[in-house]
C-alpha positions in Angstrom: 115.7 -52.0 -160.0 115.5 -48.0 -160.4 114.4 -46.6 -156.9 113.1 -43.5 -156.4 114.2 -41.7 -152.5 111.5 -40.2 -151.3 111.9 -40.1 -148.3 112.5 -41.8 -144.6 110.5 -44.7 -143.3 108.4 -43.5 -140.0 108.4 -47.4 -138.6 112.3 -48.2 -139.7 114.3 -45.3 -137.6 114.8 -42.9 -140.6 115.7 -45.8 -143.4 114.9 -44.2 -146.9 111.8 -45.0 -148.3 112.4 -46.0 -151.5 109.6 -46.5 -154.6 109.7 -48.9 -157.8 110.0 -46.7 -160.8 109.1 -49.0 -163.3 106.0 -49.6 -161.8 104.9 -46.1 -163.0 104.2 -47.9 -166.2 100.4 -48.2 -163.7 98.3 -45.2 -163.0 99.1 -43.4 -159.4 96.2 -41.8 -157.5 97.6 -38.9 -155.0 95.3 -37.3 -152.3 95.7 -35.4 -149.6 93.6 -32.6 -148.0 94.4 -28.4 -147.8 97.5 -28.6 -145.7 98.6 -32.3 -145.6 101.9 -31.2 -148.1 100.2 -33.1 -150.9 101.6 -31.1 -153.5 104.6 -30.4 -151.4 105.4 -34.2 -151.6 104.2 -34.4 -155.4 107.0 -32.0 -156.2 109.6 -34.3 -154.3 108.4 -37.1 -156.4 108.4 -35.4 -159.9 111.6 -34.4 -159.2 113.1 -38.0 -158.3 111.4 -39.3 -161.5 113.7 -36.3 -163.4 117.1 -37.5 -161.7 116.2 -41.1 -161.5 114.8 -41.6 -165.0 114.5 -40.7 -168.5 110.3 -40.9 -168.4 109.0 -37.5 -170.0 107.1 -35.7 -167.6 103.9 -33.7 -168.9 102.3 -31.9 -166.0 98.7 -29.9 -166.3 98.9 -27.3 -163.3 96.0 -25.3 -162.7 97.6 -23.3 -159.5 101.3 -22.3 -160.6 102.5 -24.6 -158.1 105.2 -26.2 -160.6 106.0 -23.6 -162.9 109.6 -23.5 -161.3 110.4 -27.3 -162.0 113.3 -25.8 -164.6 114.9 -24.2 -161.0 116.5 -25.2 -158.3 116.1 -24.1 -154.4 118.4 -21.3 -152.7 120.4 -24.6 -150.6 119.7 -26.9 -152.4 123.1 -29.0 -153.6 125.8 -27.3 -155.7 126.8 -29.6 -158.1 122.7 -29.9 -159.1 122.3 -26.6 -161.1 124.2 -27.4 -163.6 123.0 -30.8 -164.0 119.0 -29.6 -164.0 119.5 -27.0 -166.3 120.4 -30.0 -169.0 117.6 -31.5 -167.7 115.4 -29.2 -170.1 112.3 -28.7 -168.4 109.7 -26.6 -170.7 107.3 -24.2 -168.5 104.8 -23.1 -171.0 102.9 -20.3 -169.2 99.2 -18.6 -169.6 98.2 -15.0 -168.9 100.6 -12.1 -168.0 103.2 -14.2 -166.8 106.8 -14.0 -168.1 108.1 -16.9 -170.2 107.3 -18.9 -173.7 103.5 -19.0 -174.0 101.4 -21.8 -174.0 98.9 -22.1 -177.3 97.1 -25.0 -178.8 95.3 -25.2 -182.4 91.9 -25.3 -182.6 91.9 -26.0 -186.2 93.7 -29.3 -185.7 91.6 -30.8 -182.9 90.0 -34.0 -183.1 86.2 -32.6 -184.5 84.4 -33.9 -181.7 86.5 -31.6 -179.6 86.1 -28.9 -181.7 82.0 -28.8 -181.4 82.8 -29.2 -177.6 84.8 -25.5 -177.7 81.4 -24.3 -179.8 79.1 -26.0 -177.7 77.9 -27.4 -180.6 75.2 -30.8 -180.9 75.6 -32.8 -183.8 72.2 -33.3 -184.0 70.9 -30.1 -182.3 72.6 -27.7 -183.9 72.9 -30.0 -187.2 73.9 -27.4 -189.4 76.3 -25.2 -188.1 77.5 -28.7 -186.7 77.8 -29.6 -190.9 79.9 -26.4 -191.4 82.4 -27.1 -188.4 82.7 -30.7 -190.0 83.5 -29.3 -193.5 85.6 -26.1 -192.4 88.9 -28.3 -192.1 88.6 -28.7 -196.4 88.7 -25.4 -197.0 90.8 -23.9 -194.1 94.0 -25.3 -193.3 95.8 -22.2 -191.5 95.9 -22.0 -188.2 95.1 -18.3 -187.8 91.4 -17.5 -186.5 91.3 -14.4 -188.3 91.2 -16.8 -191.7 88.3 -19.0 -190.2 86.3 -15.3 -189.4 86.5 -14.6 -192.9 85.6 -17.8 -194.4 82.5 -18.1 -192.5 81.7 -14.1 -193.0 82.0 -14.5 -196.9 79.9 -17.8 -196.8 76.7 -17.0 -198.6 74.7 -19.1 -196.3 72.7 -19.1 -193.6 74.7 -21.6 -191.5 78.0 -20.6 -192.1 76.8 -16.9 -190.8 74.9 -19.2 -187.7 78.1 -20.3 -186.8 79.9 -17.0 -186.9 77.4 -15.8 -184.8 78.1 -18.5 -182.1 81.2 -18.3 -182.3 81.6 -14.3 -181.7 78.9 -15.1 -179.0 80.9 -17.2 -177.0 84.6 -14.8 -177.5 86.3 -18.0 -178.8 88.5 -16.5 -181.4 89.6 -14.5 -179.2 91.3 -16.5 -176.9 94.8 -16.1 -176.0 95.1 -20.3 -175.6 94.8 -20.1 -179.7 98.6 -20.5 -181.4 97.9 -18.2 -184.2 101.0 -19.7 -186.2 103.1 -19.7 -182.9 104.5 -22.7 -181.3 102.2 -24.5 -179.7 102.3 -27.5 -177.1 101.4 -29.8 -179.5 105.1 -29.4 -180.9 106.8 -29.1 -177.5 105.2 -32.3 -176.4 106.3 -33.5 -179.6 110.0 -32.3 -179.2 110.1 -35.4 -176.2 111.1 -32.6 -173.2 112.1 -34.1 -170.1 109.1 -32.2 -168.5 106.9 -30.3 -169.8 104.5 -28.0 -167.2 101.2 -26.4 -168.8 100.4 -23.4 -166.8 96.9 -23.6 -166.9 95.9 -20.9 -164.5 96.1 -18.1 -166.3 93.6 -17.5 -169.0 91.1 -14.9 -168.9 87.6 -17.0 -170.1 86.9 -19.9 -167.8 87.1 -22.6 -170.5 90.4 -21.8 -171.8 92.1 -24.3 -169.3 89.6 -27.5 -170.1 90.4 -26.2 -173.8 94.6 -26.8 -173.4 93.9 -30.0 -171.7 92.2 -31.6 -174.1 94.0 -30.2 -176.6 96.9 -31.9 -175.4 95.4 -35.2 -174.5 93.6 -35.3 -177.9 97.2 -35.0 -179.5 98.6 -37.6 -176.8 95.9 -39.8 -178.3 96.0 -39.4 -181.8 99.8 -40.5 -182.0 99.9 -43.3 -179.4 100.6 -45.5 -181.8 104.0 -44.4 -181.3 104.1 -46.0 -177.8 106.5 -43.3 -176.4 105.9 -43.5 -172.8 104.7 -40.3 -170.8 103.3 -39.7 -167.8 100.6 -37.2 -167.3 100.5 -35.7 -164.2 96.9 -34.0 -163.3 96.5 -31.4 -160.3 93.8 -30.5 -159.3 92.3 -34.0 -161.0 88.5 -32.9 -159.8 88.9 -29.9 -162.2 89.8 -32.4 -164.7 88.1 -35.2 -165.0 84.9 -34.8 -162.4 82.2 -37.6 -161.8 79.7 -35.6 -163.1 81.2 -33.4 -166.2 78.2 -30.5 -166.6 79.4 -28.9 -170.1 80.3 -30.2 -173.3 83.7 -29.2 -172.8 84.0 -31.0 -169.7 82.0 -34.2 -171.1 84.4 -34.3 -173.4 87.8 -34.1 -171.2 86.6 -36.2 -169.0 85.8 -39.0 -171.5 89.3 -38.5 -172.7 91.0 -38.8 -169.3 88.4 -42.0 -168.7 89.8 -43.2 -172.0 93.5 -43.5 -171.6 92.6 -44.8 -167.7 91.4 -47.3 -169.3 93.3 -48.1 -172.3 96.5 -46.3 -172.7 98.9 -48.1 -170.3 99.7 -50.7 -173.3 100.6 -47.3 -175.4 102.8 -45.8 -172.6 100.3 -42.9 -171.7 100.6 -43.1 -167.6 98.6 -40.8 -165.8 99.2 -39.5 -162.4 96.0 -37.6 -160.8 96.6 -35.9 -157.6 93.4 -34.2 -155.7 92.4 -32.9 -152.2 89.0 -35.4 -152.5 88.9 -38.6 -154.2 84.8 -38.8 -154.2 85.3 -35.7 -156.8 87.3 -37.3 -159.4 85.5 -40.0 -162.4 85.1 -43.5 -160.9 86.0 -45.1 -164.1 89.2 -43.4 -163.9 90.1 -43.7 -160.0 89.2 -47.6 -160.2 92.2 -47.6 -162.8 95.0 -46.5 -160.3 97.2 -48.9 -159.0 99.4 -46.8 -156.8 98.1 -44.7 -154.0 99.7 -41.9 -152.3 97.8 -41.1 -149.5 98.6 -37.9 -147.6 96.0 -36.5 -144.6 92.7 -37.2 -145.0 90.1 -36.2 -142.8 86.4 -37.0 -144.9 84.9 -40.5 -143.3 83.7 -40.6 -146.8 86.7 -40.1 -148.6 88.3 -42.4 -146.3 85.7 -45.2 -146.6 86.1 -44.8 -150.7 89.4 -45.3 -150.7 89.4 -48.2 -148.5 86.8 -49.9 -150.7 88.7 -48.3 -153.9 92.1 -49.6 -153.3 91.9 -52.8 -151.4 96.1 -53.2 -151.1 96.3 -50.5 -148.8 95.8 -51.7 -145.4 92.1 -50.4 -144.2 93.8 -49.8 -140.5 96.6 -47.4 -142.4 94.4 -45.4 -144.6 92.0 -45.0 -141.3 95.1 -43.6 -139.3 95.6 -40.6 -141.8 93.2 -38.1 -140.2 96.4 -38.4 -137.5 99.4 -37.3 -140.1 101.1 -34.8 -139.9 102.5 -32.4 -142.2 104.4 -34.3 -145.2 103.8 -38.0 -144.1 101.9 -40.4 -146.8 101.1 -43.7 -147.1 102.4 -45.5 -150.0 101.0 -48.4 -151.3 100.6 -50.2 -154.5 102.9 -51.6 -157.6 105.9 -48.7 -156.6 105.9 -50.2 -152.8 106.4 -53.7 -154.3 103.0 -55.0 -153.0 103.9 -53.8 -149.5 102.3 -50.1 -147.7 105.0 -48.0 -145.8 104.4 -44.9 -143.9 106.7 -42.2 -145.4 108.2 -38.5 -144.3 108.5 -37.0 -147.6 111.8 -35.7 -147.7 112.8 -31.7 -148.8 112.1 -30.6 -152.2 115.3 -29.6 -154.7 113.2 -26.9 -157.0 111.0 -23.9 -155.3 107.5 -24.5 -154.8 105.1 -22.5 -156.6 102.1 -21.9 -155.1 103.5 -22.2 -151.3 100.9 -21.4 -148.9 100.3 -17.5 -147.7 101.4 -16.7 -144.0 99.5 -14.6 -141.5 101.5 -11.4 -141.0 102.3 -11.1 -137.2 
């Protein structure tokens, strides 16, 4: 069995807590409030499943936090540069930020996604919907500037409806588009051993939801391949909410629901890490069987966890209010059915998004 060392044991005088990484072939839930370490601890465990395994990584990071996976930590052991610059992590960055960009192609999205970006109704906005479902016959480039000038030389009043809408909304214009550039569809494609989506970058609002499900439309479309993945979600509430308000939401968050429910038999593992559990979809929390459980104050929270995850012991998960700083409870397939109180141990890469300290 492949172990993963996360750790020490808080009950077992410092014996390393070791977790199951086969059982990652389940989906993991991760929570922990502001300040418990979660994503402290989340970085320790991403980077055990890099040394430990060969399972490609795809992480969606809304906050920068893991946009140094490809480095490693001033101190941290010298024989393990070398060894985790073979690694070949891909950082894929949004905004200003220095490094290969990451873009997506609107043109080759699943159609459904496609009217999500638009805001389109199939039956609401039945004929601009009509032209969106047609464009891909007569528009196979992946440059937006060919799209504008289809639909602007269109003699016909739905063709210049849906220019309109989409000059409205600035989509075209978004820097997430590929425009004949790489995009993650072929990195994810190329089988890196990680790849992290900087998603925190963009300028409009729905740029991030856009990448996503992008990605997880690709992730989809080709799981017939059953090459195994795991898709690790920060931030999971921003993802894949209980109560999805746009149509670009509705639409991620069906996706996510989707391979929670059926993509383990394909190899598509997912891995959702939040601050509160009561925020992320119910269909795809009730799909987790691995909890990581870092402090957690909310009596609500607490009580849905409890109820969610019946193998964690109820007295454990009601002690986590008490943590401190880096300990978790681990419980689930990767503990071998039995719960352990963990230190996480020190990370090996920099964190990104490290907390801000009061000047004194």
């Amino acid at each position: 069995m492949t172990t993963l060392e996360i750790g020490t044991l808080v009950d077992e005088a410092g014996a390393p807590a070791l977790l199951d990484a086969t059982r990652f072939n389940r989906h993991t839930f991760w929570c922990g409030q502001s300040g418990s370490g979660k994503t402290y601890a989340l970085g320790v465990m991403l980077e055990q499943l890099l040394l430990r395994t060969r399972l490609p990584l795809l992480v969606l990071d809304p906050n920068g936090d893991f946009v140094r996976l490809h480095e490693t930590r001033t101190g941290a052991p010298a024989d393990l540069g070398s060894r985790w610059a073979d690694l070949g992590v891909r950082v894929l960055r949004s905004g200003d930020a220095p490094g290969d960009r990451l873009h997506a192609r609107f043109v080759d999205m699943p159609l459904r996604s496609k009217a999500a970006v638009l805001r389109l109704d199939p039956l609401a906005d039945r004929d601009e919907f009509n032209v969106l479902l047609h464009i891909g016959e007569h528009v196979r480039s992946h440059e937006p500037e060919l799209l504008h000038r289809y639909l602007a030389q269109a003699d016909d009043p739905a063709h210049a409806a849906l220019l309109r809408r989409i000059e409205n909304l600035g989509t075209l214009g978004w820097d997430l588009w590929a425009r004949g550039e790489q995009s993650v569809e072929d990195v994810v494609d190329t089988r890196p051993r990680a790849t992290v989506m900087d998603l925190g970058g963009f300028r409009d609002h729905a740029e991030p939801h856009a990448a996503a499900l992008a990605v997880l439309d690709h992730l989809w479309a080709t799981r017939e391949r059953r090459e195994p993945v795991l898709v690790v979600v920060d931030e999971a509430h921003n993802i894949c909410p209980p109560d999805p308000v746009t149509p670009l939401e509705k639409a991620l968050t069906e996706r996510v629901v989707q391979i929670a429910a059926e993509g383990r038999k394909f190899g598509l593992w997912l891995l959702l890490s939040t601050q509160r559990p009561s925020k992320v979809h119910p269909n795809v929390l009730s799909q987790c069987d691995n909890l990581g459980l870092l402090r957690m104050s909310s009596p609500r929270d607490l009580a849905e966890l409890t109820d969610v995850f019946g193998y964690a012991p109820a007295d454990l998960v009601a002690a986590s209010p008490r943590f401190p700083q880096g300990r978790a409870l681990f419980a689930g397939g990767f503990t071998g059915g039995r719960a352990a109180l963990v230190q996480v141990g020190a990370r090996l890469t920099p964190e990104g998004g490290s907390d801000v300290r009061v000047p004194l």
